[in-house]
N, C-alpha and C positions, 0 to 999 in steps of 0.2 A: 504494500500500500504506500501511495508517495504523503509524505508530509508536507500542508502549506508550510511552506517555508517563511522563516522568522528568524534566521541566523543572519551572524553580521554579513556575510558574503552575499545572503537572499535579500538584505536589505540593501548593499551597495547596486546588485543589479538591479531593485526596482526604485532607486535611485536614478543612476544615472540613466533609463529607457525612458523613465516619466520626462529628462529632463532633456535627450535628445529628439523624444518622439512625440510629448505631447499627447499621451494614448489616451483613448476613449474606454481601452480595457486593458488591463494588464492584470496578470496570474504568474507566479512566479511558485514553482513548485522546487522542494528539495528532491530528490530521488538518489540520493546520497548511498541510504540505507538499503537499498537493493544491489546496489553493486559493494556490498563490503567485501573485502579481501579481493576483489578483481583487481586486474592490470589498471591504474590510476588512482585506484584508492587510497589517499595518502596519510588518513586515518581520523583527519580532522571532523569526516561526516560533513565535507563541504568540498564535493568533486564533483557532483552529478546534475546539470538541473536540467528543469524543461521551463519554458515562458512561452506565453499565449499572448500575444501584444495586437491589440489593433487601432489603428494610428489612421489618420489622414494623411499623414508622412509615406502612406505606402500605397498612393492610389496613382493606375499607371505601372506602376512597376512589377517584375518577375518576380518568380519566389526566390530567385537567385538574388536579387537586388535588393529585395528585403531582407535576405537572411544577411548581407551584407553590410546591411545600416545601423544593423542587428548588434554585430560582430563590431563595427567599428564603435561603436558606445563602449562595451566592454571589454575592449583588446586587453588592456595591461591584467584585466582579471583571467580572461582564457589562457593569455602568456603563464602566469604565475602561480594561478589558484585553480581555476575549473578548469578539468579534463573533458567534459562532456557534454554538450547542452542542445535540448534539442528547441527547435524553433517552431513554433507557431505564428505566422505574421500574416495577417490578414486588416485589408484597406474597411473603413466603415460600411456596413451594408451584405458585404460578404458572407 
């Protein structure tokens, strides 16, 4: 089962999405606890997440382009902290 997320790492990302994207929804899930002891699990219980973001920031564009937008808010965290995150982005109305 994924936990809403509420740790400092779940809060930097819905931080900084709120504050490149502007979202109309954002969900930020931990999913940490499902991958314990796999390859990236670095024991913190803050490697894994998934976020649902839907933005006017992403009308017009791919899903490539959004997971991109996505990705550039959160670089130095994917660099340093999360091994895995998976994306949901979708434009208002979607």
């Amino acid at each position: 089962m994924t936990d809403l997320a509420t740790s400092p790492i779940a809060d930097q990302i819905t931080a900084r999405l709120s504050a490149a994207l502007t979202p109309t929804r954002l969900l930020v899930s931990n999913d940490s606890a499902q991958h314990a002891g796999h390859m990236g699990d670095d024991g913190t219980g803050e490697s894994h997440f998934s976020v649902e973001v839907e933005s006017a920031a992403f009308v017009g564009l791919s899903r490539v382009q959004r997971q991109r937008l996505v990705n550039q808010a959160l670089a130095d965290l994917l660099r340093d902290h999360i091994h895995a995150l998976a994306i949901k982005a979708r434009a208002p109305g979607e």
